[in-house]
N, C-alpha and C positions, 0 to 999 in steps of 0.2 A: 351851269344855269339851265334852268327851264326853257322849252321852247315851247311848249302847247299849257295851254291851263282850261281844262272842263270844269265849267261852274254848276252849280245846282242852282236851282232860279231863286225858289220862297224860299224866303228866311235868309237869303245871301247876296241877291240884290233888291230885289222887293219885300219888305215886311207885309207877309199876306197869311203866313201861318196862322195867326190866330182868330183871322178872318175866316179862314173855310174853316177851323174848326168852329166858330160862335155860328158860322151858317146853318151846319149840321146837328150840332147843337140845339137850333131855335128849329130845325125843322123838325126831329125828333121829339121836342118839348112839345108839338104841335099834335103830335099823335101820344101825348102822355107818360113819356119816355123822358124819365132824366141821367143825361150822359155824366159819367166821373169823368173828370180830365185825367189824372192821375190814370185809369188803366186804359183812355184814349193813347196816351203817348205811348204805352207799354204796346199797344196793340198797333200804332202806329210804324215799328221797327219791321214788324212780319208784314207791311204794308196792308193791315186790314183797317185800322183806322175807325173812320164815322160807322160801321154798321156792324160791325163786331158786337157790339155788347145788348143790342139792340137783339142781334138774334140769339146770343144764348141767353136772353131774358125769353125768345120764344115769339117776340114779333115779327110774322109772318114778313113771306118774301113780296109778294103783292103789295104789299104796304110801303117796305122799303123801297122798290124802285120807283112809286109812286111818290116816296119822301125824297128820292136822291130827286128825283128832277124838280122838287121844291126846294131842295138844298142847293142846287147849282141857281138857280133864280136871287134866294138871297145872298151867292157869293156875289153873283154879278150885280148885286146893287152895292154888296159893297163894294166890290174896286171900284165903280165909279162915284162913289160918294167918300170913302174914306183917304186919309192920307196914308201911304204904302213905301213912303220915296226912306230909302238908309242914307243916312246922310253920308258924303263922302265917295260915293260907288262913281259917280260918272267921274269925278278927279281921278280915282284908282285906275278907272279902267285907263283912260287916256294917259295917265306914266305910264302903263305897261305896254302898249298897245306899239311904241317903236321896237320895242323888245322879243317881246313874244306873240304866239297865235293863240285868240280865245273863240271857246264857244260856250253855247247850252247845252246844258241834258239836263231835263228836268221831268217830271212825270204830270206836271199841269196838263189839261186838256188842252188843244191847239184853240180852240175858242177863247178859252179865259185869257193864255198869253195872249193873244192877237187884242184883246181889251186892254189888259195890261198897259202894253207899249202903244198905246193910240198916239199917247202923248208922251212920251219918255223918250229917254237920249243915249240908252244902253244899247240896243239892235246895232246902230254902225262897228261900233268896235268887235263888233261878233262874224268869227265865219261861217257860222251856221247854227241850227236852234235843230236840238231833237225835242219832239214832244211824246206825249204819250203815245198818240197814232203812228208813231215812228219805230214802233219796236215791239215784240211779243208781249217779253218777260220784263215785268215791273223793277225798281229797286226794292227790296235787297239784292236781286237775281246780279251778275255781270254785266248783264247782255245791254243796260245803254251805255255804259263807259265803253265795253268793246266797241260797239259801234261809232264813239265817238273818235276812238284810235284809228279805227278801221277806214272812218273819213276825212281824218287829216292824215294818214298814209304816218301816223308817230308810232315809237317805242315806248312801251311802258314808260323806260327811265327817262325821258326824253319830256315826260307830260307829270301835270300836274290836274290832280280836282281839286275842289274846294266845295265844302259842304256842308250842313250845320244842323244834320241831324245823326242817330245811330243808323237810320234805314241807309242813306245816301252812305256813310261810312262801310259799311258792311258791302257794298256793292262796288266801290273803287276797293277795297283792299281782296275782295272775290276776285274782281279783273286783275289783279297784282300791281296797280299804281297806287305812288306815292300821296296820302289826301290830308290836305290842311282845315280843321274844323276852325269855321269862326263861329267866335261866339254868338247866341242868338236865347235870351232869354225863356223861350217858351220851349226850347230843346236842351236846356243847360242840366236837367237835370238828367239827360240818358247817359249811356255807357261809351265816353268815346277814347278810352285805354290804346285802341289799334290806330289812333291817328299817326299821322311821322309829325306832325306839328299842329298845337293849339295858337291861334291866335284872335284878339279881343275886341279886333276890327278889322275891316276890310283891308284899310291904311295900311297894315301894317303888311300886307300881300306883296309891298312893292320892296321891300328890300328882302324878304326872303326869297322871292323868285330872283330876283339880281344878285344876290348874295350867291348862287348858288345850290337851292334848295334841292 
């Protein structure tokens, strides 16, 4: 059995993915730019994401940072206006939680999470939250699952991620831990062949880490 389990945050306890991307999205539409989703996700794996297509159309970098900080204003109107709750995640976490040790790694800004959870019931079953501020090198790189081994003092084999896109997968199997993809509709169509286990909901986390995993 598993004793640690490192979660990724969007798209695995909060449905927020498709929020910051429609954020980015509308803020790019605003300077005349229209984003394809299809090679957002593609560009989403190398972690380049919202600005990538934007520059090799050739829109200047002044313009972009002036969009990214209109693009972080309409995420944060959406998490507090939109619903984001995966149904099931706080029952998941509480059966695991006599079992085993959970955290975050996740690549959200510490701002947005800290909005996030104003009002949510995930933070207690957690020993700790990395954010983005918390680490150099982004996902795909290793470097926040190492980190996250690094401070719950685990073995590779010992810990589990769970993550629900190709960026996040790429980066637990970089670190050499075992990652469980759940599903997540606006990520289902990347490449996730290197996972050790797919599964279709959260739910289903608790008898494969008790089983063994």
């Amino acid at each position: 059995m598993k004793q640690f389990v490192l979660f990724d945050h969007d798209g695995v306890l909060v449905d927020t993915e498709p929020w910051y991307y429609r954020a980015g999205e509308r803020a790019l539409a605003d300077v005349g730019f229209t984003q394809d989703r299809d090679r957002y996700l593609r560009d989403m794996h190398d972690g380049q994401a919202t600005w990538a297509q934007a520059r090799r159309a050739g829109v200047d970098e002044a313009t972009i940072d002036r969009q990214r900080e209109v693009r972080d204003r309409y995420y944060q109107e959406y998490l507090r206006t939109e619903a984001i709750e995966i149904d099931g995640v706080v029952d998941t976490l509480a059966e695991l939680a006599p079992h085993v040790r959970m955290a975050i790694v996740t690549t959200s800004r510490r701002v947005d999470f800290d909005l996030i959870h104003e009002r949510r019931d995930i933070l207690p079953f957690m020993d700790f939250v990395l954010a983005r501020e918390d680490y150099v090198h982004a996902k795909p790189h290793p470097e926040p699952y190492l980190t996250g081994l690094r401070l719950f003092g685990a073995t590779r084999a010992e810990t589990l991620v769970v993550e629900d896109s190709s960026r996040g997968l790429a980066s637990a199997v970089a670190a050499g831990i075992d990652c469980a993809v759940v599903h997540h509709e606006f990520t289902s169509s990347q490449d996730f062949s290197r996972a050790t286990h797919r599964i279709g909901t959260l739910a289903e986390l608790t008898d494969l880490v008790l089983d063994g995993a």
